[in-house]
Structure formats: C-alpha cells, structure tokens
N, C-alpha and C positions, 0 to 999 in steps of 0.2 A: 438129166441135169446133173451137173459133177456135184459131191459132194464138199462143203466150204467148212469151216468152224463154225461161219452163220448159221447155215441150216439144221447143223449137228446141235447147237444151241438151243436153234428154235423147235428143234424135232425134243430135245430133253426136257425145255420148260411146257410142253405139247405133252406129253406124257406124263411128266409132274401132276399137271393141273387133270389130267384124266385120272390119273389115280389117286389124286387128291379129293375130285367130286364123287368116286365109289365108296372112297372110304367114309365123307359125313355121310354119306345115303345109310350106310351099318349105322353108324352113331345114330344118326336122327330115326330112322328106324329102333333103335334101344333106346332111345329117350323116351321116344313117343308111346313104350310100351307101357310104361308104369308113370304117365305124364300128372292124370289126374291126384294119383295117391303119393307125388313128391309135392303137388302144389297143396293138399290139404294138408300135409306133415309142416311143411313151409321151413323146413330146417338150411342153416346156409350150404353151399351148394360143393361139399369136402367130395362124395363121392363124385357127384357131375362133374367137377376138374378133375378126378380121376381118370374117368375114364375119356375126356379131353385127350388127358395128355398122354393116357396108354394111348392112343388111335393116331396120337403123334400131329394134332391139329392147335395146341400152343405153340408148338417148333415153325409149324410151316404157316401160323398166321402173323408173319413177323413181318417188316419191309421189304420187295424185290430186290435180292442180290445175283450175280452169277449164278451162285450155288447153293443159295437158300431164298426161304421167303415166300411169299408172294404176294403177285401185283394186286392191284387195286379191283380188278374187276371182279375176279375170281375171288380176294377176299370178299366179297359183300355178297358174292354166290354163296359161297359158304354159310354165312351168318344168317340168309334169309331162308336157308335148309332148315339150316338147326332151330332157328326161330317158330317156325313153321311145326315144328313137331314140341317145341319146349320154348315159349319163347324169354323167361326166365334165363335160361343158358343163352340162347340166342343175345341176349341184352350183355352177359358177362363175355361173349365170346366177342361181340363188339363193340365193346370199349378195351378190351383187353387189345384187340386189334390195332384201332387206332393211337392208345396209350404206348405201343411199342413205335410205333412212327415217332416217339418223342427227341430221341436224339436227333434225327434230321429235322424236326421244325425247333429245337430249342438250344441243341448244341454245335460242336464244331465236327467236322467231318471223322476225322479221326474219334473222335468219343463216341460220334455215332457209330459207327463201325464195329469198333469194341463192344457196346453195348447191345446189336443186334446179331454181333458172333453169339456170344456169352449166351444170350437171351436165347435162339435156338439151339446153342448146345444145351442147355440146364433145362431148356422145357420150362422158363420162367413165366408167368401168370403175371399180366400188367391191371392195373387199374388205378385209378388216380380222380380228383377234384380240381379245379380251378374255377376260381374266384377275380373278378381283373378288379383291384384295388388302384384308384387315382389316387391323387397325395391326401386329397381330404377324406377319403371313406372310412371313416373308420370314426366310432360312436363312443360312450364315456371308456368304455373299456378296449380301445384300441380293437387293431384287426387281428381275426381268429389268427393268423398262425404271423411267427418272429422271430426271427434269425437273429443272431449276437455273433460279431465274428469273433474267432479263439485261436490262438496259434493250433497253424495247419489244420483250417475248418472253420465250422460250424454252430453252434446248437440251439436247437428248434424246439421251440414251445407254441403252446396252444392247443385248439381240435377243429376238425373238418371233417364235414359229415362226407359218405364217400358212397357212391349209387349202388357197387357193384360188387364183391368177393373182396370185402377189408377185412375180414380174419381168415383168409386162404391162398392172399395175393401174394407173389416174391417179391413185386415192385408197385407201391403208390409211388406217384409223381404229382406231385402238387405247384401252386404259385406261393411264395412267403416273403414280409417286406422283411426286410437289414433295417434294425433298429437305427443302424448307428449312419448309414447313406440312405437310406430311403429306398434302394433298389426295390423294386419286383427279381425275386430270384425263380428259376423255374429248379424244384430238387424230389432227389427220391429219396424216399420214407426206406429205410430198414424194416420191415416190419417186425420180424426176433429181436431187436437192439433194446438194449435197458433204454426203459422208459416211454415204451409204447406200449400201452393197453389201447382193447378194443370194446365198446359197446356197442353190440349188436341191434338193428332195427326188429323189433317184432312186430305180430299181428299188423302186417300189410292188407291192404285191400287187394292187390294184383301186385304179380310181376315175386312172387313168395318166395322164390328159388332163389332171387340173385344174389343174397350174401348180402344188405346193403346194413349199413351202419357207421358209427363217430368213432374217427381213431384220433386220440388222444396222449398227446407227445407232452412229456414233465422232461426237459432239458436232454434232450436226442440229440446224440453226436452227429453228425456230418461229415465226412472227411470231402476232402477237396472233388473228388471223382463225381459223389454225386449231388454236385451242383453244375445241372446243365447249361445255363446262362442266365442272360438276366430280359425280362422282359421290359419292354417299353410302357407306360404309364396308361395310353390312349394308345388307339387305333391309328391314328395320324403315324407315328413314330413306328411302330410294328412294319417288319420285315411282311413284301405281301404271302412270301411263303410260308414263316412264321403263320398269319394272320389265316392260313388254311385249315390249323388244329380244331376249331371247334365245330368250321361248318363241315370237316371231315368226321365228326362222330356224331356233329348233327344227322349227318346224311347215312351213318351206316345204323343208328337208331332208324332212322325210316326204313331199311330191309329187315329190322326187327317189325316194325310195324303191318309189312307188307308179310312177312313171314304170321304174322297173329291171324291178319286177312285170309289169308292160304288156309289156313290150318282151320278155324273156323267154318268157309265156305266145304271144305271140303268133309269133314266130320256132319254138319248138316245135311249135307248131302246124302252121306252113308247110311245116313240116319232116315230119308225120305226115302231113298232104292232099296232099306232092308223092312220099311212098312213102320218107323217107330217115330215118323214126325204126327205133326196135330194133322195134317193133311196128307193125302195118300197121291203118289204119283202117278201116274198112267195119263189119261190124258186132262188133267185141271189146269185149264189155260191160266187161271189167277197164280198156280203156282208155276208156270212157267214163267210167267210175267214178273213176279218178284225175283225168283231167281236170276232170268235176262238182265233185270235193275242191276242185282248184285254184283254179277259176274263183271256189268258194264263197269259201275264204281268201281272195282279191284281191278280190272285191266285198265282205265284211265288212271288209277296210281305208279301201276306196274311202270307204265311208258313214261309218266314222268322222272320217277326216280329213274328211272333206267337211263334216261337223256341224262339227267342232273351226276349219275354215276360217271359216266363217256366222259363228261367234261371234268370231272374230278380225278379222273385217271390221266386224264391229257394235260393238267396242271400240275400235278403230283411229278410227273414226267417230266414240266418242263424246270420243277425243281426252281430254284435262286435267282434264273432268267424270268422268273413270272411276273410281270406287274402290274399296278393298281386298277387297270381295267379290265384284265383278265381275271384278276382279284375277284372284281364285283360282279362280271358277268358270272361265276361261278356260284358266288354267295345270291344272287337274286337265283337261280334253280335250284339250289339246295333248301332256300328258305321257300319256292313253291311246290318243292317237293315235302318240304315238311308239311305245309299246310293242307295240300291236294290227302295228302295218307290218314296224317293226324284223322281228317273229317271222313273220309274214305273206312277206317278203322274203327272211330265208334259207329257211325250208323250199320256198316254190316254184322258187327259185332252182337247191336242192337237189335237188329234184326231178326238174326237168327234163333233168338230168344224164343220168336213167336212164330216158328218152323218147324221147331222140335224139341222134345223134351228130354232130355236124357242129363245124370250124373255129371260134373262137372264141364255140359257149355256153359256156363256162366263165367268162365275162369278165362275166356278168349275178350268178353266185355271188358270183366275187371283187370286185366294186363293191359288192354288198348288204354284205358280211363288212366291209369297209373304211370303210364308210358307217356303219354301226352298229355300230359297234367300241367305240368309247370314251363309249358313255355304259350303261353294265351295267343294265337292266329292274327288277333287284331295289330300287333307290334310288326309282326312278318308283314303284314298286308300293307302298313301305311309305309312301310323301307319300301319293298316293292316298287309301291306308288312314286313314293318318291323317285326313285334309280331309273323308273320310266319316265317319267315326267322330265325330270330335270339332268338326267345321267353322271348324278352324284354316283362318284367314284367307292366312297366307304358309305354310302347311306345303308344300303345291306348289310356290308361287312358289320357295321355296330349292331345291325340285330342280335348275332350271336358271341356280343361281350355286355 
C-alpha cells in the first residue's frame, strides 16, 4: 500500500501512544513501589508531579493535536495505569487531564490553541473546581468566589475548596460570578499571583496523596487572557459540548475507580499465591468462588466504562456539531458507569479485607469510600430513569451540575 501523509500520521500517533503506555507501565511500576509509605506520610503530592512530569506524562496528557496531546481513549488508559498502582496520583493525573480540555469546552478556538501549546511546552499541572451558580444560589454571604471588572481585567476574591494538587498546580480553573453583570465567568487562578494563599486539606481518610485543599484569593488580578468565557446559568442554555466538561471527569474519576478495583484484586491475590491470606489456595472451592464474584464485579465495571469511554471519545471528536441527544445518550453512560464502579469499588474493596491480611490493604477501601463519597447513586438512578422513560434530552445531563 503506497505510503500517504494519512498513514505517516496514523503510523506516528501509533507509536506516540506505544510509547506512551511503556512509559506509565515505568512510572506506575515506581509509584507502586513505595505506594503504602507515600499514603501513610499523606504529604501533598510535590515529588509524584515530579516525577509526572520528568516521564513527560503532564505534556502528553493534554488534548489531541497533530503534534501533541492525546486522545481520549488512551488518556483514561493512562489514568487507570497509574490509578491502579497509586491511585491518589491516578485522581491528580485525571482531573489534570480533563482540566486541560478547558479551553475547548470553555473558550474560543484560538485561546484554546494557545493554551494547550503553552500547556505541553511548560509541562503545566491543571487542576481546578466548579460550582454551577443560578441567579439565586448564593446564601447571606454571597457566592464563594467574585469577579469586579477593572480596566483590562479582573479581580477575584473569595475561596474554593479544590480536590486535587492546589499548592503544586500551574493552572486552577474555576467558575466566578461578575458582581456587577451577573455572568458565570469560567477563569484561571495564578496560583504564585499576590493574593493567593493555600490551606491544605489534612488527615484524609483515602485518596492521602492528592494534594486537595481551600485556595483562598484576597483581590487576584486577572488579566483579560485568563478569562475563558462565560458560562450559561442552567443546563437549558449551555453549549452541549460545553455541557461534556463534567461527565468527562466524571468518567475519567471512574478509571481512577477501576484502577483502585485492579490494584486491590490483584495485591489480594499475591497475597493468597504467596500463602499470606486468612485462606490458603490450592484447591478451596469457597475461595474460588469469592474470587469468580470478584473478578466478575470488576470485569462488569471494566465493560461499562469502556462502552461509556468509546462514546465519550466519539463525542469529544464530534466537537461543536454535538447535540442535545447525543448530549444525553452520553451523560446517561457516564452516569451508569459511575454508578456500576462506584458499587463495583466498595464491595471489592470490602472484600478483600477478609481475604487477606497484610500492611496497608485497607488504603484500596479507604480511596474507593473517598472517591465516591459525594456524589450519592440514588440522584444518578432516578435521571437514568427518567432519560429512559421519557427520553428527556438534559434529564442526565443535570445529574452532573
């Protein structure tokens, strides 16, 4: 077959992505070496972006371009590597992931461009919050964070608590209303700029490595550049590409989840073929049988986010042509793929508890429990229901706002 540009393309981002999955297999391999004794230190996670971004895995977890990035599938391979051996990092590697997607869901083409050159040449660290404020939300003391416009600019007060590496990130990107129009603006945080301190989250239950804690802005400049755009109030008004942002980091938190599942089953495991579980293998049908359970629960998660992944690559692709029904078919898989892992996640977690005993499996439970904490199953369940029933276009989509 003659040789095209196509195939020269397709033959380099073929190769990109092989040498991109040898190289987390090194990193997650070094995570996993000293996995236990980073989660009992629980310090934020300055060395693990370190060595991130020596291995050159912030540059290339950026958006698919020509000649950088990459796509969707192969980031959430990534994440659910690195999850799988640490999944603390795994959590900061996937929201950093999806946070650099921000200029295509929130700005103008050209600013996105810019901002995802820059982003893999500097090996920049994304992480970010969002909050969707309607006109009324906001309680005696107004909403956490407030734009004031200022000749050419900005500046932003308040605090927002942030999941994931807020004293090590290059770039928060958060939502903030305009005092003075009411906008939702979507902008990024400086985080060296006068006037940003941070307070660190301590003594977590799970999830100890991600760095999470309150950054706290006493009148932050702004300049024009990083104000990405402005968001719509409600769902109704939201671009449905726009409207992909959250059940895309919904969805790569679930290969953090399926990465927890992995690393757990297979640590248990090592632990029953080296003679150090409550029960010894050879031939004990009951522990065949709970194990068969297991394995079944984690490959029934596996397949759904994997489906729910395919069609969030195939939406991401169709980019600004996407709309409101592709919207929702997407947001009702994302939301049962959270739900399928979420439950998938603690009970094998659970499980493995009383399989075997050893040092730090407890810490696969308490990262599941922490991970899946704050978004409750039953809210997913009844959109679902809904979007099947009656093929409500945004009934999902508002699950994750």
């Amino acid at each position: 077959m003659p040789t095209t540009p196509d195939t020269i393309d397709r033959t380099s981002a073929a190769e990109r992505r092989r040498v991109l999955l040898r190289t987390v297999r090194d990193v997650a391999d070094d995570l996993a070496a000293d996995a236990i004794a980073r989660d009992r230190a629980g310090r934020p996670p300055t060395d693990e972006v370190a060595r991130l971004r020596e291995a050159g895995l912030l540059a290339a977890l950026t958006p698919p371009a020509p000649d950088r990035g990459t796509d969707w599938r192969a980031g959430c391979a990534v994440i659910r590597r690195i999850a799988t051996a640490d999944s603390s990092i795994g959590e900061v590697l996937a929201r950093h992931y999806v946070h650099a997607w921000s200029g295509r869901f929130h700005a103008s083409r050209h600013q996105a461009d810019a901002l995802e050159e820059e982003s893999a040449r500097a090996q920049w660290l994304w992480t970010g919050a969002f909050r969707a404020l309607a006109p009324d939300d906001a309680d005696a003391d107004g909403p956490d964070l407030t734009l004031r416009p200022r000749d050419n600019g900005h500046v932003l007060n308040g605090s927002r608590f942030v999941d994931t590496a807020v004293a090590v990130a290059d770039q928060i990107v958060v939502d903030a209303r305009c005092a003075v129009t009411g906008d939702v603006l979507t902008v990024l945080i400086p985080p060296g700029a006068r006037g940003v301190s941070i307070e660190p989250a301590h003594d977590r239950l799970g999830q100890r490595v991600v760095g999470a804690g309150e950054v706290v802005l006493d009148r932050v400049t702004l300049a024009p550049g990083q104000v990405l755009g402005r968001r719509p109030d409600d769902e109704e008004s939201t671009a449905p590409f726009t409207a992909l942002a959250e059940p895309a980091l919904r969805l790569a938190l679930c290969h953090v989840g399926l990465g927890i599942v992995e690393g757990a089953l297979g640590e248990a495991r090592d632990l029953s073929r080296g003679g150090r579980a409550h029960r010894l293998p050879g031939t004990d049908p009951d522990l065949f049988l709970t194990y068969g359970e297991l394995a079944s629960a984690a490959q029934t998660a596996t397949a759904v986010v994997d489906r729910a992944t395919e069609v969030m690559a195939q939406a991401l692709d169709t980019g600004a042509r996407l709309d409101d029904e592709e919207l929702a078919g997407v947001a009702a898989l994302v939301a049962t793929a959270e739900t399928v892992t979420s439950k998938a996640a603690l009970h094998i977690t659970a499980r493995v508890l009383e399989l075997a005993d050893a040092p730090g499996l407890d810490r696969f439970w308490r990262n599941a429990r922490v991970l899946t904490a704050h978004h409750p199953a039953a809210h997913r369940l009844r959109s679902i229901g809904e979007h099947y029933l009656n093929g409500s276009h945004r009934a999902v989509a508002a699950t994750f706002h």
